[in-house]
N, CA, C and O of each residue as an XYZ file, in Angstrom:
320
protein
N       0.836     -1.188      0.000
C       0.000      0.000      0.000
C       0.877      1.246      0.000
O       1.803      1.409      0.795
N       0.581      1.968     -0.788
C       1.320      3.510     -0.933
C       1.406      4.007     -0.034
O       0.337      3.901      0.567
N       2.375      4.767      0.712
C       1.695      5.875      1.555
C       1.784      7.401      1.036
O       2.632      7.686      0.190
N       0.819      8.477      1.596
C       0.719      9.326      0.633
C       0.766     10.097      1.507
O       0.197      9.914      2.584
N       1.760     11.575      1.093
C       1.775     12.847      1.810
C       1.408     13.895      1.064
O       1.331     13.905     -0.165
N       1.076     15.191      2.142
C       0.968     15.615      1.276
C       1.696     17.191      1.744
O       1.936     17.194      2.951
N       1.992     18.183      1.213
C       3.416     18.889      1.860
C       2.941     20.268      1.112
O       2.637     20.363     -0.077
N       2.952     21.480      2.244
C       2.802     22.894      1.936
C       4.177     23.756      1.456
O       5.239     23.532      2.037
N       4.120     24.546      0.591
C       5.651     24.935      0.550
C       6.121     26.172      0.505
O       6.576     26.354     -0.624
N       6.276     27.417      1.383
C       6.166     28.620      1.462
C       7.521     29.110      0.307
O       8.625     28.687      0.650
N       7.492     29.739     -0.665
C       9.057     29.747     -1.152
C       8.986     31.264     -1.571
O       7.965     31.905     -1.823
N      10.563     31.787     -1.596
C      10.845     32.988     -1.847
C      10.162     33.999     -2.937
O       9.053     33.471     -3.007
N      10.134     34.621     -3.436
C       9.380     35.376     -4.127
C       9.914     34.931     -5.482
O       9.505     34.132     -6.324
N      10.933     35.702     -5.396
C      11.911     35.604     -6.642
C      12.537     33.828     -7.035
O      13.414     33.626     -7.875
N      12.035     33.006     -6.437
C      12.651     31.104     -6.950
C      11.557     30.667     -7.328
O      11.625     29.562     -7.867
N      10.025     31.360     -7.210
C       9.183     30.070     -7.530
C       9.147     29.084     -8.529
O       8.873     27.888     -8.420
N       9.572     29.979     -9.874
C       9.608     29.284    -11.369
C      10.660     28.447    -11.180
O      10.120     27.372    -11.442
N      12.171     28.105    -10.813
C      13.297     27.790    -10.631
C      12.869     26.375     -9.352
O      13.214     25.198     -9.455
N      12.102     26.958     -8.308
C      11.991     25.935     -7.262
C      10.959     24.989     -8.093
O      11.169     23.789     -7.912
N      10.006     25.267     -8.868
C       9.049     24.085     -9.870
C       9.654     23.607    -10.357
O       9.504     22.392    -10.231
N      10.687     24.004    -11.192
C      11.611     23.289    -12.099
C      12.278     21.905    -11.304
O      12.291     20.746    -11.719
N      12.752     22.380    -10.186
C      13.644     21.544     -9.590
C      12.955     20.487     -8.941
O      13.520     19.423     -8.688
N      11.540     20.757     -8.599
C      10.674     19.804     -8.350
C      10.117     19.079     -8.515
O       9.715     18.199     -7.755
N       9.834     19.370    -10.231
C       9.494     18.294    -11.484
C      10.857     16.762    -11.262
O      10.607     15.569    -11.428
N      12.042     17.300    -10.908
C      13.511     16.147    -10.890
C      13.128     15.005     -9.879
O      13.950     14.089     -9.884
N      11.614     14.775     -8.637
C      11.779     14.146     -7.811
C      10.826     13.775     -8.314
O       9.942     14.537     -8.706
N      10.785     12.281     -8.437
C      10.141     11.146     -9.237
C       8.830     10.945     -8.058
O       7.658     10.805     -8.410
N       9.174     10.958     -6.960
C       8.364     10.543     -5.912
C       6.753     11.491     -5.739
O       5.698     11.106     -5.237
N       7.158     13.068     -6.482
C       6.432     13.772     -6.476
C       5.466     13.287     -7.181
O       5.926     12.717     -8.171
N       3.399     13.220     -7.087
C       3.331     12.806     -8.141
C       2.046     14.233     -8.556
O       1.263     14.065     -9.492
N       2.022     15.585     -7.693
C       0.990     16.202     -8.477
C       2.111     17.730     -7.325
O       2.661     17.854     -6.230
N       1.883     18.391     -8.385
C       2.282     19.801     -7.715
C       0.919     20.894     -7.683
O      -0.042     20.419     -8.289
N       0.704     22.073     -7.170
C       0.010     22.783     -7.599
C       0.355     24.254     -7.051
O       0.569     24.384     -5.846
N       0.401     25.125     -7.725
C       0.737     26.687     -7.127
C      -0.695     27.231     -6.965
O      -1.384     27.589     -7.919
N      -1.218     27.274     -5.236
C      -1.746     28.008     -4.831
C      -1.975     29.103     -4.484
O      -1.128     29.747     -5.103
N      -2.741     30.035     -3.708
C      -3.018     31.056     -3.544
C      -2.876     31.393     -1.675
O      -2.662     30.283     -1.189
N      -2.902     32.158     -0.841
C      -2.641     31.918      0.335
C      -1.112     32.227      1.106
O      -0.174     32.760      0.513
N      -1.073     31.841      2.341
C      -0.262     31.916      3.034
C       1.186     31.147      2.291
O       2.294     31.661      2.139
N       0.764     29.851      1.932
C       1.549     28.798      0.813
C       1.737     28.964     -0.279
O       0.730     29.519     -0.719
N       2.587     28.791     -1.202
C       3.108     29.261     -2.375
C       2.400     27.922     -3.799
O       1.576     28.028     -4.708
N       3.301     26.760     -3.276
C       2.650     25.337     -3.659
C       2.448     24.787     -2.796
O       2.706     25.133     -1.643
N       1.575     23.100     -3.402
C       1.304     22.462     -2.658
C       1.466     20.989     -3.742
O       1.023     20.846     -4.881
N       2.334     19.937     -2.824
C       2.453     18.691     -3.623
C       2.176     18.001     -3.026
O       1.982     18.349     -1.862
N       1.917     16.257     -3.465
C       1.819     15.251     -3.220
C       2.574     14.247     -3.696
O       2.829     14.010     -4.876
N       3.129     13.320     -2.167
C       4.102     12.757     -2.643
C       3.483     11.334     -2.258
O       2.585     11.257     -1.420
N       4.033     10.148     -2.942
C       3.544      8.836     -2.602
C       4.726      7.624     -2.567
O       5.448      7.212     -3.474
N       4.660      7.362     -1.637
C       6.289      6.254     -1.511
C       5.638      4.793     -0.855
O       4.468      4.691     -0.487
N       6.388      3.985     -0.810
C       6.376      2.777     -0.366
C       7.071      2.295      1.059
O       7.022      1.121      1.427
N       7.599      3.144      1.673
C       8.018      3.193      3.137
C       7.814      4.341      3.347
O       7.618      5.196      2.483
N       7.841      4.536      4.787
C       8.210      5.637      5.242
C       9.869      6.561      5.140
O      10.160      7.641      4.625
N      10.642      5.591      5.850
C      11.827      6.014      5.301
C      12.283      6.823      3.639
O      13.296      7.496      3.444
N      11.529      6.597      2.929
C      11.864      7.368      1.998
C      11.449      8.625      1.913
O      11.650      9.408      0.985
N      10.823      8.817      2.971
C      10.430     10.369      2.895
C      11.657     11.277      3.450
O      11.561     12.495      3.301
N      12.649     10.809      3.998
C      13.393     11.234      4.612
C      14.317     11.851      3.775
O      14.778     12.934      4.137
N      14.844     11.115      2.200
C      15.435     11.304      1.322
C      14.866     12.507      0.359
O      15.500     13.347     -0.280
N      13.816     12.352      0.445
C      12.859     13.292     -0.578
C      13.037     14.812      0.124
O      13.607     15.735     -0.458
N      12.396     14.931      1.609
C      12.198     16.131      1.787
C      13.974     16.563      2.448
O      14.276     17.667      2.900
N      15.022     15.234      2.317
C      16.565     16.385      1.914
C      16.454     17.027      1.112
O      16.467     18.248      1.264
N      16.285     16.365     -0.202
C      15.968     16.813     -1.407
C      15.523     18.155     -1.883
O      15.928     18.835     -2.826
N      14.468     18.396     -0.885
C      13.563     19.254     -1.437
C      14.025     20.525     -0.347
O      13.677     21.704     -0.420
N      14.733     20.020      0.465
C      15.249     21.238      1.301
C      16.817     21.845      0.407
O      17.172     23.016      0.271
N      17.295     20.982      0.068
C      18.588     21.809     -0.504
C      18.635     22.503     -1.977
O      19.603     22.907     -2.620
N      16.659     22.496     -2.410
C      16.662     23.582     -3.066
C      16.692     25.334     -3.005
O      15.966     26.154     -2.441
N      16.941     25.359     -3.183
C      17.434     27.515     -2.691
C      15.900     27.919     -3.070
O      15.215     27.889     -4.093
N      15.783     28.172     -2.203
C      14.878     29.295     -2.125
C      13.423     28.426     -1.120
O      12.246     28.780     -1.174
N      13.836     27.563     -0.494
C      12.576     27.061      0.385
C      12.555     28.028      1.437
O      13.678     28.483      1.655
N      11.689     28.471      2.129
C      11.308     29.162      3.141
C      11.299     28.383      4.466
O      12.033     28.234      5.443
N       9.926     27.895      3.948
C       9.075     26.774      4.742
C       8.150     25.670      4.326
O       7.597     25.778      3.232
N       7.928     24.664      5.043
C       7.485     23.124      4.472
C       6.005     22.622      5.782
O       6.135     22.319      6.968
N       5.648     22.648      5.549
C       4.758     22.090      6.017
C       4.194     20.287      5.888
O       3.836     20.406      4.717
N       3.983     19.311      6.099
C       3.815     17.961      5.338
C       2.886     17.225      6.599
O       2.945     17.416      7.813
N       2.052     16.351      5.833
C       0.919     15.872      6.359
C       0.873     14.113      5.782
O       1.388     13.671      4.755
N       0.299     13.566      6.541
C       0.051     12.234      6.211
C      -0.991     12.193      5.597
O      -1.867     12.681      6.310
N      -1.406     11.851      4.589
C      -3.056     11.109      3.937
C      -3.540     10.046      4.854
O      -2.908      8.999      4.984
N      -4.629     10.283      5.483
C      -5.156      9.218      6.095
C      -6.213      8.621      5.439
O      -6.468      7.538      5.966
N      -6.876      8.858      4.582
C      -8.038      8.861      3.870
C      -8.538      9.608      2.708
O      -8.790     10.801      2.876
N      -8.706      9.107      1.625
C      -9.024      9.462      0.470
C     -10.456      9.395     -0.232
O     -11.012      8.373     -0.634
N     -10.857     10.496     -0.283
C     -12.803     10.364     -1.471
C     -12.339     10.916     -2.792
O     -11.747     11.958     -3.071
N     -12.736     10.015     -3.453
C     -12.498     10.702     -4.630
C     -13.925     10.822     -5.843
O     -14.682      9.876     -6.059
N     -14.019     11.910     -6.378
C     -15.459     11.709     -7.169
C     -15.118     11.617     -8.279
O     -15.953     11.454     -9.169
């Protein structure tokens, strides 16, 4: 069974286009979206352990221009 997160991403003004780019490179990612709000984007990631989340959000931290991260577990899914 997948497990699925899902992760807020506050980022600098001036990296957003540059921080998407670099975000498209993590395979694990499987939907991005640039919101509106306090948060800049918002993705979803889906792995097969937990431990691999650990690798991902290095990943996603030693891109320049992260602010702040927020990340949540999926406990439950409706879908229409």
């Amino acid at each position: 069974m997948e497990i699925q997160v899902v992760s807020f991403l506050k980022i600098e003004n001036q990296r957003k286009r540059e921080f998407l780019v670099a975000l498209k490179d993590i395979p694990e990612i499987q939907k991005m979206q640039v919101i509106s709000g306090y948060f800049d984007i918002l993705i979803e990631i889906g792995v097969q352990i937990s431990e691999e989340l650990v690798r991902i959000f290095e990943s996603i931290e030693r891109i320049p221009g992260l602010k702040e991260i927020h990340s949540h577990y999926v406990l439950e899914v409706w879908q229409k």
